[in-house]
N, C-alpha and C positions, 0 to 999 in steps of 0.2 A: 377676235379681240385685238386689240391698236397695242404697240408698243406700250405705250404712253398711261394705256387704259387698267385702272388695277379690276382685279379677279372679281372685288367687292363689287364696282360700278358696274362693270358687264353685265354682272346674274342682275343687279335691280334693273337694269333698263333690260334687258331680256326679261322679267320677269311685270314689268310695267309696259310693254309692247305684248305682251299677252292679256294682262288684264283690260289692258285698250282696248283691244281688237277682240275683245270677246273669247279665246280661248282657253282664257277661264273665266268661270263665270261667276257672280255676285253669288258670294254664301263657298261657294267653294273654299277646300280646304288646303293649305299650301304644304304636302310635305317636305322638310330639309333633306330629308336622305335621299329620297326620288328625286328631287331638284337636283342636287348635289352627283347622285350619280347618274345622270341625265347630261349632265353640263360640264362631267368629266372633272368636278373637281371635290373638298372636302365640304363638311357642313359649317365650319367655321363663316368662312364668307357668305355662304347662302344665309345661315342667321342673322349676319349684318346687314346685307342687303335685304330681309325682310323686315330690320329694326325701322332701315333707312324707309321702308316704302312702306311703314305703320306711322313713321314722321310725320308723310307727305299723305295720310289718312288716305291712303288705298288698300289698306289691309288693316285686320284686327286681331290681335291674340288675348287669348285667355288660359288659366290655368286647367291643365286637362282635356282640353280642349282643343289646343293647338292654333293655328292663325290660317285665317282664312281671308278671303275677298271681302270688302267692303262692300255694303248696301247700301247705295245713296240716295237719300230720301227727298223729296218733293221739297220740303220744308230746307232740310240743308241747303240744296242747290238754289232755294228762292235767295233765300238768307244774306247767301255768297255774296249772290249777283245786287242784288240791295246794295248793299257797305260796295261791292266794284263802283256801281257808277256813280255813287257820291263820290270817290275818290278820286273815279278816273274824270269829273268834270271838273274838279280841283285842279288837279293836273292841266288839263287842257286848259285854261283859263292862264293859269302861270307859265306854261310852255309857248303858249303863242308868240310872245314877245321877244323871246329867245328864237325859235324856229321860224321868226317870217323872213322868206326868201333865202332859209336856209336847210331846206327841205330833201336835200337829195338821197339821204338813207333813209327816211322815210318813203320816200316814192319808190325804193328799190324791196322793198318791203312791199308793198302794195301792190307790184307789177309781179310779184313772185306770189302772194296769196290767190292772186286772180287766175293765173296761170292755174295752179292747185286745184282752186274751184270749178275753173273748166276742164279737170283732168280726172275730177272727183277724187282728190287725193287727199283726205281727212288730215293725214298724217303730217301732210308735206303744210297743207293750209292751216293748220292749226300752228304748226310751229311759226312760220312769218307771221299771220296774224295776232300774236302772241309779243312778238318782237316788235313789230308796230306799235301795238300800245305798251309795252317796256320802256321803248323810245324815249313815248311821250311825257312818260311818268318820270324818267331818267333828266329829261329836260327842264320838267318843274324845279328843281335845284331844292326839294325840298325832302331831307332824308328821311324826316320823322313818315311821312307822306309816300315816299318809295318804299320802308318799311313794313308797312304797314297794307300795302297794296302787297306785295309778295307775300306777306301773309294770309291773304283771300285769296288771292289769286295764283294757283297751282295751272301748272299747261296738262296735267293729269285731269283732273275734273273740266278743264275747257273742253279738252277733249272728247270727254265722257258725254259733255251736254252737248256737241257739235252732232256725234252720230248718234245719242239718243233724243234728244228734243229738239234740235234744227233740221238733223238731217242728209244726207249726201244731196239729195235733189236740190233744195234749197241755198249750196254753197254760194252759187253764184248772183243770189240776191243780197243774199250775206255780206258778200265781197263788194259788190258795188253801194252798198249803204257807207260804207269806208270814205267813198270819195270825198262825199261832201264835207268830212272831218278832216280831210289832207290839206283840201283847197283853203277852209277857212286858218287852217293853221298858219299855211304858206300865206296867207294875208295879212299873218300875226291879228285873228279876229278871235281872241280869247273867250268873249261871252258864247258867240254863236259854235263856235270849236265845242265847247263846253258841254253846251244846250243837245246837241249834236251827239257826242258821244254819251250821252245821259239815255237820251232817249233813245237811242241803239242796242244800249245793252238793255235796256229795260223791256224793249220790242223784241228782240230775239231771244232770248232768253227766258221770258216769264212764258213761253209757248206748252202747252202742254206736250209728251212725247209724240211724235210720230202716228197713226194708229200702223202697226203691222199689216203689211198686203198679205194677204190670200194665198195660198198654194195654189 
């Protein structure tokens, strides 16, 4: 844990890099004392940080019952991704004209997602790719519009859908469907930007999961 880092942030991102990565699993049940004495510290902050990751709807509590892992449903995750890419071709549309030929943190985002996806690094590519479209959304100058996109849009559930229903194998198709949304930005070509990023989230994402391979 970082100087800088409080006690609270640590346990939820230790405790949101486990539910990631599958070492806990959907339905599972979070105890605070085992956490807490696990992680070397009191139940205080682990509470918080499970309030914090019940916020960000990766967990659920109940009376009696205690809190557990979230189960995310077919229907939820379609839902999401629906309202995303209406928002995020809004976006794209508005950003164009602002980002043409001023593209360079965007391209530095791009060249670091691809790296990821040929390194099969869910973790590392989720997070650029994530940043990338922040960007773009960041760029539309429209807050009501950024608000609103943060609110469907969690890097937790991106996540979640990358290594459950795209994939690891798949990243690097993933990644290269990106390009043609950088290019027409860097062109300030807002419709086709738009069209583009619409239909990307709509294609990857509506995929059913995976099927499990075989022992």
């Amino acid at each position: 844990m970082s100087g800088r880092q409080s006690t609270r942030d640590y346990i939820k991102e230790t405790l949101m890099e486990r539910i990631l990565s599958g070492v806990y699993e959907p339905g599972e049940r979070l105890v605070e004392l085992q956490i807490a004495q696990e992680l070397g510290t009191s139940q205080g902050p682990v509470r918080e940080a499970l309030r914090d990751l019940e916020a960000l709807g990766l967990v659920e509590s109940a009376s009696y019952k205690g809190t557990r892992v979230r189960v995310f449903s077919d229907r939820e995750i379609e839902e999401s991704y629906q309202v995303r890419a209406v928002l995020e071709q809004l976006a794209a549309e508005l950003a164009a004209p602002r980002l043409k030929g001023s593209t360079a943190e965007l391209e530095k985002e791009v060249k670091a997602f691809q790296k990821a996806a040929r390194d099969g690094d869910v973790k590392s590519y989720s997070a650029h790719d994530m940043e990338f479209h922040r960007k773009i959304v960041e760029a539309s100058d429209n807050q009501l519009l950024s608000t609103m996109w943060s609110a469907v849009v969690l890097e937790s559930k991106f996540r979640f859908t990358l290594k459950h229903r795209i994939g690891e194998d798949d990243l690097e198709n993933f990644a290269a469907a990106h390009v043609p949304i950088f290019d027409a930005l860097n062109a300030g070509d807002g419709v086709k930007a738009g069209t583009l990023v619409r239909n990307l989230i709509c294609t990857f994402h509506s995929r059913k999961p995976p099927a499990k391979k075989s022992k």
